[in-house]
ZAKOL-702020 format. One record per residue (C-alpha): residue number from 1; residue in three letters; chain; x, y, z. Coordinates in steps of 0.1 Angstrom, whole numbers, always signed. Layout:
[NUM ALA A [X Y Z]]
...
END
This chain:
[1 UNK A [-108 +130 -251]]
[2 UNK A [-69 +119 -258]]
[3 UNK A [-56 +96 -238]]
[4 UNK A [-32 +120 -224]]
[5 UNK A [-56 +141 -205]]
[6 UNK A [-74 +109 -192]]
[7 UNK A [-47 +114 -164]]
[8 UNK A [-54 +148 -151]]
[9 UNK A [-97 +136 -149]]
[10 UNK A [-85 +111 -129]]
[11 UNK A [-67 +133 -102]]
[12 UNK A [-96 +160 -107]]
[13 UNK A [-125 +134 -104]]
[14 UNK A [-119 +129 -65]]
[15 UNK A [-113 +163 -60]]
[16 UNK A [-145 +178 -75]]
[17 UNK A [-163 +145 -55]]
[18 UNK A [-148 +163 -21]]
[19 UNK A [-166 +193 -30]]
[20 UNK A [-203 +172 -36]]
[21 UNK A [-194 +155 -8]]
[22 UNK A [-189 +182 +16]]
[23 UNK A [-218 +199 +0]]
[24 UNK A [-242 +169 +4]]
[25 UNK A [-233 +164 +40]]
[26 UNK A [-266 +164 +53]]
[27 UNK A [-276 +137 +33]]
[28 UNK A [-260 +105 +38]]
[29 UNK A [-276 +90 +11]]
[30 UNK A [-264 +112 -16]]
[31 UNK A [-232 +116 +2]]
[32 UNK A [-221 +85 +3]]
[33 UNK A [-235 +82 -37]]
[34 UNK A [-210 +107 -47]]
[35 UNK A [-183 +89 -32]]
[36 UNK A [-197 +52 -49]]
[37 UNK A [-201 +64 -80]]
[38 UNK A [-171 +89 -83]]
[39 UNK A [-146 +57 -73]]
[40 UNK A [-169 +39 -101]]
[41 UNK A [-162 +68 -128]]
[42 UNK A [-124 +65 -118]]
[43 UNK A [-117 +29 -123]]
[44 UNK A [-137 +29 -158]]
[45 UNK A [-114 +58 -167]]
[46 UNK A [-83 +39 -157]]
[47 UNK A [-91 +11 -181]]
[48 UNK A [-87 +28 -214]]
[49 UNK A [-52 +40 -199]]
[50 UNK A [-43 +7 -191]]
[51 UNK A [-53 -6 -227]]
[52 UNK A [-24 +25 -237]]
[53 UNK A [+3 +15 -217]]
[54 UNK A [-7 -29 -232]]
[55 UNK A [-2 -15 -264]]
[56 UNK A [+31 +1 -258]]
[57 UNK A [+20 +37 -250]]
[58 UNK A [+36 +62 -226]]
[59 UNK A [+11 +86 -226]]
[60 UNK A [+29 +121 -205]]
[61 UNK A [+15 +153 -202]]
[62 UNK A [+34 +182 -189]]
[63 UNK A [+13 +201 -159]]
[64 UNK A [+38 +231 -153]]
[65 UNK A [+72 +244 -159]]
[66 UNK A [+92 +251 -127]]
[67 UNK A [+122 +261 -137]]
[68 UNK A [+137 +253 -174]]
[69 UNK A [+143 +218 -175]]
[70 UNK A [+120 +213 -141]]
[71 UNK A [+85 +201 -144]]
[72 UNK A [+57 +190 -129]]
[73 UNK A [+45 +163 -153]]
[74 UNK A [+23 +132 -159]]
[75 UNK A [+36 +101 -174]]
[76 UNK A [+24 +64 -177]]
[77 UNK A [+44 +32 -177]]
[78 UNK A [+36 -4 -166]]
[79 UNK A [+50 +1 -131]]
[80 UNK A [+27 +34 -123]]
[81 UNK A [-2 +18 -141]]
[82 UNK A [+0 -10 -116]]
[83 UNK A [-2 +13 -82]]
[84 UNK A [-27 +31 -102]]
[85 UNK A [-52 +4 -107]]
[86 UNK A [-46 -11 -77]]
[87 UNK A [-61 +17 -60]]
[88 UNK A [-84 +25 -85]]
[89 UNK A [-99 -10 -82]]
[90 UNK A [-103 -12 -40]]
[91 UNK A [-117 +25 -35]]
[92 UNK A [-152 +17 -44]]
[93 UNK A [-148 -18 -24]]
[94 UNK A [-137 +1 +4]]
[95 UNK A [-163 +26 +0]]
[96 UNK A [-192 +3 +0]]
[97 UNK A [-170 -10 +31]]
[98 UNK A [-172 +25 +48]]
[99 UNK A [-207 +27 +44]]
[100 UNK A [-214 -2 +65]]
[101 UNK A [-186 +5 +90]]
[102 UNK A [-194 +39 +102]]
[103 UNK A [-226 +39 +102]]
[104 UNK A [-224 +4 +121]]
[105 UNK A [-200 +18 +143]]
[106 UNK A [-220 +55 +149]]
[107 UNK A [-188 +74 +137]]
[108 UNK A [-184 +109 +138]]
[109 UNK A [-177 +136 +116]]
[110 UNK A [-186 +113 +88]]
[111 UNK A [-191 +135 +60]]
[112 UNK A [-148 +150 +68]]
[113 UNK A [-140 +113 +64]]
[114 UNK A [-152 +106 +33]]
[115 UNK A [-140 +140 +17]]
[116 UNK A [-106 +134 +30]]
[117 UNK A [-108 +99 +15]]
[118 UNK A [-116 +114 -19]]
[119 UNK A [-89 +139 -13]]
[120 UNK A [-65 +108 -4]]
[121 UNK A [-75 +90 -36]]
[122 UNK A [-65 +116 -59]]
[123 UNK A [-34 +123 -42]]
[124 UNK A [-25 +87 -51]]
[125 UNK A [-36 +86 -85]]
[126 UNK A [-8 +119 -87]]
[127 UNK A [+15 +93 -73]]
[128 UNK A [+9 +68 -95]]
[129 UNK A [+10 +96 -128]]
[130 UNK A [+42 +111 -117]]
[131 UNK A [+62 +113 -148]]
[132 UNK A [+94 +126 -129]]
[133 UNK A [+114 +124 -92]]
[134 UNK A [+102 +162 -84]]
[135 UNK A [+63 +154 -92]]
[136 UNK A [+64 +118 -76]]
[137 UNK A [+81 +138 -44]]
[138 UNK A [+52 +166 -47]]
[139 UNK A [+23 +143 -48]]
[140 UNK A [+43 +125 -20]]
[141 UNK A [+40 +149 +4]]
[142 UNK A [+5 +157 -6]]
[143 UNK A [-4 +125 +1]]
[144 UNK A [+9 +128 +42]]
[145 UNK A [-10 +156 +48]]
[146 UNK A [-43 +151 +30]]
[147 UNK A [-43 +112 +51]]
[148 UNK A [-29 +135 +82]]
[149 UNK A [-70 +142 +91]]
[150 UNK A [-77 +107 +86]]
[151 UNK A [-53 +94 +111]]
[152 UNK A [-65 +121 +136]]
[153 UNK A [-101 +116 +128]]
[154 UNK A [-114 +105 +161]]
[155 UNK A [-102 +134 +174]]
[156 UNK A [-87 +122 +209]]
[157 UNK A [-59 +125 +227]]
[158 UNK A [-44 +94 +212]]
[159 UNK A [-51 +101 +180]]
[160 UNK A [-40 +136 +179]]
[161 UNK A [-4 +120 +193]]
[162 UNK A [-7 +96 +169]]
[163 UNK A [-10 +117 +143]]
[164 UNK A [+19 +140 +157]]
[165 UNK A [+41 +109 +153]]
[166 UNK A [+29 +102 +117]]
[167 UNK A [+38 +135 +104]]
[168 UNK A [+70 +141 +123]]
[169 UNK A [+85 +107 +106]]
[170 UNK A [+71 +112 +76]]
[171 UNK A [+75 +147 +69]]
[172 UNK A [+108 +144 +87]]
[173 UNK A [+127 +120 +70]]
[174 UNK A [+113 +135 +34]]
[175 UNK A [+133 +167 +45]]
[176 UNK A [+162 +151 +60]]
[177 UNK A [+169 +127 +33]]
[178 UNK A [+146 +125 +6]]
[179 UNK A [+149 +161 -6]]
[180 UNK A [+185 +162 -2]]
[181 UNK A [+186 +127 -23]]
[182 UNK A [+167 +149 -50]]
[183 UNK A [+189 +182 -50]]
[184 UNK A [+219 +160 -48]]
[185 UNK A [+204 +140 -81]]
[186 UNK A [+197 +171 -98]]
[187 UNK A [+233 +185 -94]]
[188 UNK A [+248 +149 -107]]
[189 UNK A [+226 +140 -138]]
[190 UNK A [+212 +178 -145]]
[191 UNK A [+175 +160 -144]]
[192 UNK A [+150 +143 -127]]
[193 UNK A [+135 +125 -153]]
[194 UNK A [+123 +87 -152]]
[195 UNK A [+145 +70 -177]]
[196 UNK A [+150 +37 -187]]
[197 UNK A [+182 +22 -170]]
[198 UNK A [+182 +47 -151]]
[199 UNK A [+202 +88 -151]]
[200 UNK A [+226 +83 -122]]
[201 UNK A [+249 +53 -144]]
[202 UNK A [+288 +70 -144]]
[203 UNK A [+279 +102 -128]]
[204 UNK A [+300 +98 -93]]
[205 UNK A [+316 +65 -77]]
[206 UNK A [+302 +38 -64]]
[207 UNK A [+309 +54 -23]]
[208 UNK A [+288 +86 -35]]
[209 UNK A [+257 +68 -56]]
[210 UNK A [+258 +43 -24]]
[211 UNK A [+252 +73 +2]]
[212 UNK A [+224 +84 -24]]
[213 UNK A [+205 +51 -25]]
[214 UNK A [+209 +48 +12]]
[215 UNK A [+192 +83 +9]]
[216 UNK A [+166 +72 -12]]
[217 UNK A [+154 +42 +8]]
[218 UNK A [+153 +61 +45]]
[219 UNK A [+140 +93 +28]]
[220 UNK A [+109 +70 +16]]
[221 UNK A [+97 +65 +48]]
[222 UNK A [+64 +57 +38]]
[223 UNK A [+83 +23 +28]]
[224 UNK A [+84 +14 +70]]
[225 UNK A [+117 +7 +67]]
[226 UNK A [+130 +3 +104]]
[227 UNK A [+137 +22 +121]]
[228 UNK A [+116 +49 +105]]
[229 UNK A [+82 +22 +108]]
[230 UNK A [+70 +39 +139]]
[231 UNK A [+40 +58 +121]]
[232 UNK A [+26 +31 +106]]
[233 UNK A [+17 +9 +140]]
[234 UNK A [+5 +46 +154]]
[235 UNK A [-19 +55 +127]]
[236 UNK A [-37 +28 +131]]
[237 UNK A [-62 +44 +155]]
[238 UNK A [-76 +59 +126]]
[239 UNK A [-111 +41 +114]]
[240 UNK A [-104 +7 +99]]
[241 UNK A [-115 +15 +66]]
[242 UNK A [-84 +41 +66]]
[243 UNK A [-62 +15 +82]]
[244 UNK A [-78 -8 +50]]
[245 UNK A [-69 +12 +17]]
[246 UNK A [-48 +37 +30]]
[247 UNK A [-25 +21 +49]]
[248 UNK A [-30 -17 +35]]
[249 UNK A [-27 -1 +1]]
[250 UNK A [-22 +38 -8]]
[251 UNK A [+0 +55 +17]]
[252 UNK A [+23 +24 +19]]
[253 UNK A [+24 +13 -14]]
[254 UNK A [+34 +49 -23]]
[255 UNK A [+61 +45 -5]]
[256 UNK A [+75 +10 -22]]
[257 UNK A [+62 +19 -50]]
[258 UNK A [+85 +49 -49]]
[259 UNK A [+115 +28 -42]]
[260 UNK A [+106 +6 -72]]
[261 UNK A [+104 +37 -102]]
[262 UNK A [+137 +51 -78]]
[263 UNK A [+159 +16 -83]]
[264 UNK A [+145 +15 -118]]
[265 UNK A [+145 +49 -135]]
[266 UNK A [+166 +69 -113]]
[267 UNK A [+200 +46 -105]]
[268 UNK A [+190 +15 -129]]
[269 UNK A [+186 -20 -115]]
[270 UNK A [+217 -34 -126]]
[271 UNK A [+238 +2 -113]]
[272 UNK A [+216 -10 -79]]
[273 UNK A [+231 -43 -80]]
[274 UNK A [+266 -36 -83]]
[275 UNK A [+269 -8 -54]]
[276 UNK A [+283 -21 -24]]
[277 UNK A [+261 -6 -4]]
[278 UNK A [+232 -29 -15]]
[279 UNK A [+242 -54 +1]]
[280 UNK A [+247 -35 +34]]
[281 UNK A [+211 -24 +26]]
[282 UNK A [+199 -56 +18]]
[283 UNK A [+207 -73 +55]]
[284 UNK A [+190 -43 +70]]
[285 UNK A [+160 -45 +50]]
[286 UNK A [+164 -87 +62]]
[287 UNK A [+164 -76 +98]]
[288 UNK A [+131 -54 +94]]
[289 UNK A [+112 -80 +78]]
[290 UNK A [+123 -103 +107]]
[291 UNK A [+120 -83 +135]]
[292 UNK A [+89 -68 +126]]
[293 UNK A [+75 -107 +125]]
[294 UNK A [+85 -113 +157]]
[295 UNK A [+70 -80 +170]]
[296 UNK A [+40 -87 +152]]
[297 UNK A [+41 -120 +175]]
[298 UNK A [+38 -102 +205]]
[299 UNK A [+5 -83 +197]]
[300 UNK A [-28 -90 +214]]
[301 UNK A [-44 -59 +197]]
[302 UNK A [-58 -72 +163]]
[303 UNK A [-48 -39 +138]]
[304 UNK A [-15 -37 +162]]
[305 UNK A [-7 -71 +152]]
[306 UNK A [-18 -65 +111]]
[307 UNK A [+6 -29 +108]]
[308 UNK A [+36 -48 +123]]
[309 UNK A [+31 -76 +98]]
[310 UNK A [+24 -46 +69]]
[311 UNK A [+60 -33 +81]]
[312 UNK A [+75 -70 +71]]
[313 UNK A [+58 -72 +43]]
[314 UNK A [+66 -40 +29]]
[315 UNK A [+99 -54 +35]]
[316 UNK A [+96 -78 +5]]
[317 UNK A [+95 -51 -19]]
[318 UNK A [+120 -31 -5]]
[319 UNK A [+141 -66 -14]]
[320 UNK A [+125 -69 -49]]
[321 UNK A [+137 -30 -56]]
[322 UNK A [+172 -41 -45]]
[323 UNK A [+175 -79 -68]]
[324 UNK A [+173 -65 -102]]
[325 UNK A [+152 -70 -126]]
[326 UNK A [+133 -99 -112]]
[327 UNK A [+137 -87 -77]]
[328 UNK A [+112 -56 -90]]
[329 UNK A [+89 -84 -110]]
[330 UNK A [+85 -97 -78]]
[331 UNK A [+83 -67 -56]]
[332 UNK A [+53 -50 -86]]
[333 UNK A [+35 -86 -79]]
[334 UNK A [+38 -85 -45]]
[335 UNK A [+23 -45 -44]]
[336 UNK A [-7 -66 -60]]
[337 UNK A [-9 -95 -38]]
[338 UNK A [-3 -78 -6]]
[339 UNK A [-33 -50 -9]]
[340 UNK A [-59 -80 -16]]
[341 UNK A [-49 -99 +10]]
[342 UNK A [-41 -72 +38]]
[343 UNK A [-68 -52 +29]]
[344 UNK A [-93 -85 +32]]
[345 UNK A [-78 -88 +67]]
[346 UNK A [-79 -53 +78]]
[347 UNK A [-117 -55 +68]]
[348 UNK A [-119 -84 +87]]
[349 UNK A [-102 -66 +118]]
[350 UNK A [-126 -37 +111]]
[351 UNK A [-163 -64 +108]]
[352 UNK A [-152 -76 +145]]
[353 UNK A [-150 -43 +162]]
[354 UNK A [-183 -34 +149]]
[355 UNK A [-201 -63 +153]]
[356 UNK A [-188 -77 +185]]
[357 UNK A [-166 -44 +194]]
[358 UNK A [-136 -65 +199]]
[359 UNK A [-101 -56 +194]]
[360 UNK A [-82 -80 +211]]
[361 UNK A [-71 -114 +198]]
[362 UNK A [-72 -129 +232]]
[363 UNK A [-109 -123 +230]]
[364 UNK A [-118 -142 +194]]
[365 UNK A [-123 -173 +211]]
[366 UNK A [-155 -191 +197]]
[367 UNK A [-166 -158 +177]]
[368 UNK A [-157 -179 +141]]
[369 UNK A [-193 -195 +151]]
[370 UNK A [-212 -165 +150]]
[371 UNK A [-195 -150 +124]]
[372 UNK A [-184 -173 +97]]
[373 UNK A [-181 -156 +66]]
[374 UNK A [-163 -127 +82]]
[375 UNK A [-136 -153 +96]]
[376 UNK A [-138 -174 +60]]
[377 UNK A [-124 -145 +42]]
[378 UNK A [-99 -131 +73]]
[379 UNK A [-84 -168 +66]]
[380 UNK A [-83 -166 +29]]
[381 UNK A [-68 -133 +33]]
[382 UNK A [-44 -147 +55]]
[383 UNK A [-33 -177 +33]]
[384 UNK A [-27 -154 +9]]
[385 UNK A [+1 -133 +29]]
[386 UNK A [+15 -162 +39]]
[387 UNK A [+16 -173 +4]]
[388 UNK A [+3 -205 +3]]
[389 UNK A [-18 -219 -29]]
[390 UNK A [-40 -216 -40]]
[391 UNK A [-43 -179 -29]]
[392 UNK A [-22 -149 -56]]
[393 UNK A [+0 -143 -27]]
[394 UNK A [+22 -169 -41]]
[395 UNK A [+32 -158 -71]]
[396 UNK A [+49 -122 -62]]
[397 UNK A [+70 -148 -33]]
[398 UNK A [+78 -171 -59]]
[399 UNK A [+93 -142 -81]]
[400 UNK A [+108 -127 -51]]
[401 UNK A [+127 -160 -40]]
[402 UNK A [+137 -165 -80]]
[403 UNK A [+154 -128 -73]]
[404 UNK A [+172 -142 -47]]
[405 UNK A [+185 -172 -63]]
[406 UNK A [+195 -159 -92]]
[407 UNK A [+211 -130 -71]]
[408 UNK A [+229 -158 -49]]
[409 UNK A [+213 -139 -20]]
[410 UNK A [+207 -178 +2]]
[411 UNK A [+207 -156 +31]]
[412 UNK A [+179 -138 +18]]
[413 UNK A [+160 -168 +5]]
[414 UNK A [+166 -181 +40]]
[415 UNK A [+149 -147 +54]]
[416 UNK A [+117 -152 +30]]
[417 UNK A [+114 -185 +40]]
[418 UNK A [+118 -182 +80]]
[419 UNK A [+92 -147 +73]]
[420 UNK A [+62 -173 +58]]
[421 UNK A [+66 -198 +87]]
[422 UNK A [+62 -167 +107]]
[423 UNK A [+35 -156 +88]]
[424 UNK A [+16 -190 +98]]
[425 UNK A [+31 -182 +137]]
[426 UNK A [+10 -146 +135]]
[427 UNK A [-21 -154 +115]]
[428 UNK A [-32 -184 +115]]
[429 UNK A [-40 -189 +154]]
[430 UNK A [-65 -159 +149]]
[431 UNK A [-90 -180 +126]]
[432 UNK A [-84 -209 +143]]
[433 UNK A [-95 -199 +178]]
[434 UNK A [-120 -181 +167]]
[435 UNK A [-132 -218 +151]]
[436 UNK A [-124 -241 +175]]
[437 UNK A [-117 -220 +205]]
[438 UNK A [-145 -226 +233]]
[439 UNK A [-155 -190 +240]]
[440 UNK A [-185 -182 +270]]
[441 UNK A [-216 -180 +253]]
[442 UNK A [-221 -151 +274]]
[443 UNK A [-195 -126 +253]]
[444 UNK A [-204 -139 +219]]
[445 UNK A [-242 -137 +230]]
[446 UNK A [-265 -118 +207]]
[447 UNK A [-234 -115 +181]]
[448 UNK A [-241 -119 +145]]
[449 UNK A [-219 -108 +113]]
[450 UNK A [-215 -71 +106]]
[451 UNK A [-233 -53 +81]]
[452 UNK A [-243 -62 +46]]
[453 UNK A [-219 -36 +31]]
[454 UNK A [-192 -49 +55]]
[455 UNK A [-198 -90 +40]]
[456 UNK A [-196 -74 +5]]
[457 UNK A [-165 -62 +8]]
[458 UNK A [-148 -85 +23]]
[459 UNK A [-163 -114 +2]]
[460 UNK A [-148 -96 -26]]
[461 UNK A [-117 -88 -20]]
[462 UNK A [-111 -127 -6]]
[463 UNK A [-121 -142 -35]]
[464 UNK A [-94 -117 -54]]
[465 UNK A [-69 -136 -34]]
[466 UNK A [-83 -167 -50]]
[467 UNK A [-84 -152 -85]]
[468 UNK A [-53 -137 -89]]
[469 UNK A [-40 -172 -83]]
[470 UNK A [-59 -187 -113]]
[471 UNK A [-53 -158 -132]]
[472 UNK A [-23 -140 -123]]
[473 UNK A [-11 -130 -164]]
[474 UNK A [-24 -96 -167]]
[475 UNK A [-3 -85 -139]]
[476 UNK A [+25 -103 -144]]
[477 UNK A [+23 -94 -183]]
[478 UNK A [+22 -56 -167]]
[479 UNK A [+47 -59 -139]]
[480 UNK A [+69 -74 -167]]
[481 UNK A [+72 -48 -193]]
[482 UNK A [+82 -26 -172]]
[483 UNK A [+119 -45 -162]]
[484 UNK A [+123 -74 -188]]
END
């Protein structure tokens, strides 16, 4: 099989699994081996792609012509390949995370949770593989509404409001601004292809490719940038395995990720750098990763406390797609660094609930002692966001702060800096009552760790944090070809 149509199994892999799955529904067992092995199938398969794009391949594929000059196509580059295996890599951790979580926690409607996931999964491979503006906004939108049942899944009041909020910003703001970014795009530079520096350079003034970035980065509002971050704190009723790769990793990635190939092949880092209106969007971006830190401060609910912290770190690589060059290094590192340590900590949020059926942090006190390993990783995890070595999250910071410097953003540097310390204010109190906190021996009675499936993954995906410290090269060497 070519290389080229490696890209289209991908996408069909989880989709054909939905069917089995939905199929095997009666049988757990099987069910949940369709979805194991199927995420298993899709990683191996991204490997030989990613061995293309090393050896300076771009392999595209064009899925249907539109209009002449309009297509929905496939194409691979060192940025996409990135998201791409990033997601690849955590959906069979998060499956064998799944297993133990709903069936620990007597979850409902089961069977729709893990087709949707599937669904969800392919939808973000799309993402990953879009090979122009029009496909990446297509598979965009796919991707709200095939997580839309996921958010809703409980099926209650609050998370059918929750979900009403998820779709209205997100599906709002892609008509309001995104798709108006595109059509106005189109009529400039006659094409939405992904080029190299970027198609946008000399085709209007600097007032008129300002109003289009600011157009870009709202109309993403997957990216959480305030004020449009509302969804992401609501959709967090959904099960904590969705709240682990979906929202840790694939629905919010896809939007930075977005805003990274848009400063990149759309207007061109260095156009992105000299518009005014970046550094207008710069302080904003500043203020949400602030703000939402300080919010996050004020959370006693566990995941409430994790999505406001997602929102400021999302903010990072909203600044890395606005610093050049190495502002995007950064920002492609930091897509990396953040899903292994978020998603260890979501996991983390998600072994508590089920185990002790906690979900305040008020009420951690003492639990560290009945369940170590579940609180060793939430603190690795936790390092690692705040950035600390010798945990990977340090390296996309480092590269982030470089940007600044070399930018002579101080003010930003200053915002990075004052975000880590509160980092420390937000995370690190959780572990440490739950260590050294006296709790009553009659709420942590009977409390042991959560399932085996549950220890797996989060013993995993903590001791990535570690390794992509000691060996950070392959994704920096990938991050790096795509801006230097």
């Amino acid at each position: 099989m070519s290389v080229e149509m490696l890209m289209p199994l991908i996408f069909v892999l989880p989709l054909f699994a939905a069917v089995l799955i939905k199929l095997t529904g009666n049988n757990p067992n099987l069910r949940e081996t369709v979805t194991l092995i199927t995420s298993v199938i899709v990683f191996l398969l991204l490997i030989p792609l990613a061995r293309e794009v090393f050896a300076g391949g771009r392999p595209e594929l064009v899925l249907a012509e539109l209009l002449p000059g309009m297509t929905l196509k496939f194409a691979l580059e060192p940025l996409g390949m990135t998201f791409a295996l990033v997601a690849g890599f955590l959906w069979p951790i998060t499956s064998i995370y799944a297993i133990g979580y709903m069936r620990g926690h007597h979850e409902e409607n089961q069977t729709r949770f893990f087709m949707f996931f599937a669904i969800a999964i392919a939808v973000t491979q799309g993402v990953a593989f879009s090979g122009n503006l029009l496909t990446l906004f297509v598979f965009y939108e796919m991707l709200t509404l095939s997580t839309f049942p996921l958010v809703t899944h409980a099926g209650t009041d609050k998370a059918r409001k929750a979900g009403r909020v998820y779709l209205g910003i997100l599906i709002g703001t892609s008509i309001a601004f995104l798709l108006l970014a595109l059509i106005w795009t189109w009529y400039l530079a006659g094409t939405l292809e992904f080029m190299p520096g970027g198609i946008l350079d000399g085709t209007a003034s600097t007032a008129i490719l300002g109003i289009l970035l600011f157009l870009f980065f709202y109309g993403v509002g997957k990216a959480a940038l305030m004020p449009f971050h509302r969804w992401l704190p609501a959709a967090m009723v959904a099960p904590t395995p969705v709240s682990a790769l979906l929202h840790a990793v694939a629905v919010v990635k896809a939007g930075v990720f977005s805003l990274l190939k848009i400063s990149l092949y759309v207007f061109g880092a260095d156009t992105v750098r000299e518009l005014p209106a970046t550094d207008i969007l710069l302080y904003i971006v500043a203020a949400s990763i602030l703000l939402a830190s300080l919010v996050a401060m004020t959370k006693d609910n566990l995941k409430a406390r994790l999505a406001y912290s997602t929102v400021s770190q999302l903010g990072y690589i909203t600044l890395g797609a606005l610093l050049g060059a190495t502002g995007i290094l950064g920002g492609t590192l930091h897509i990396v660094m953040h899903a292994f340590g978020k998603i260890t900590l979501f996991f983390g949020a998600g072994a508590i609930l089920v185990a002790a059926h906690k979900t305040e942090i008020s009420q951690l006190d003492g639990l560290g002692r009945r369940m170590p390993l579940t609180f060793a990783a939430f603190t690795i995890g936790a390092l690692s966001i705040i950035g600390l070595p010798p945990l990977g999250g340090m390296w996309s910071k480092w590269y982030l702060a470089q940007a600044t410097l070399e930018t002579g953003e101080l003010f930003l540097l200053a915002t990075l800096l004052i975000s880590s310390l509160l980092n420390i204010a937000y995370l690190l109190p959780i572990p440490l009552r739950a260590f050294f906190a006296k709790g009553s021996e009659d709420d942590s009675a009977g409390i042991k760790e959560a399932p085996l499936c549950c220890l797996i993954a989060i013993s995993i995906t903590s001791l990535m944090c570690v390794v992509l410290f000691f060996f950070p090269q392959f994704w920096y060497e990938l991050a790096a070809m795509a801006v230097l």
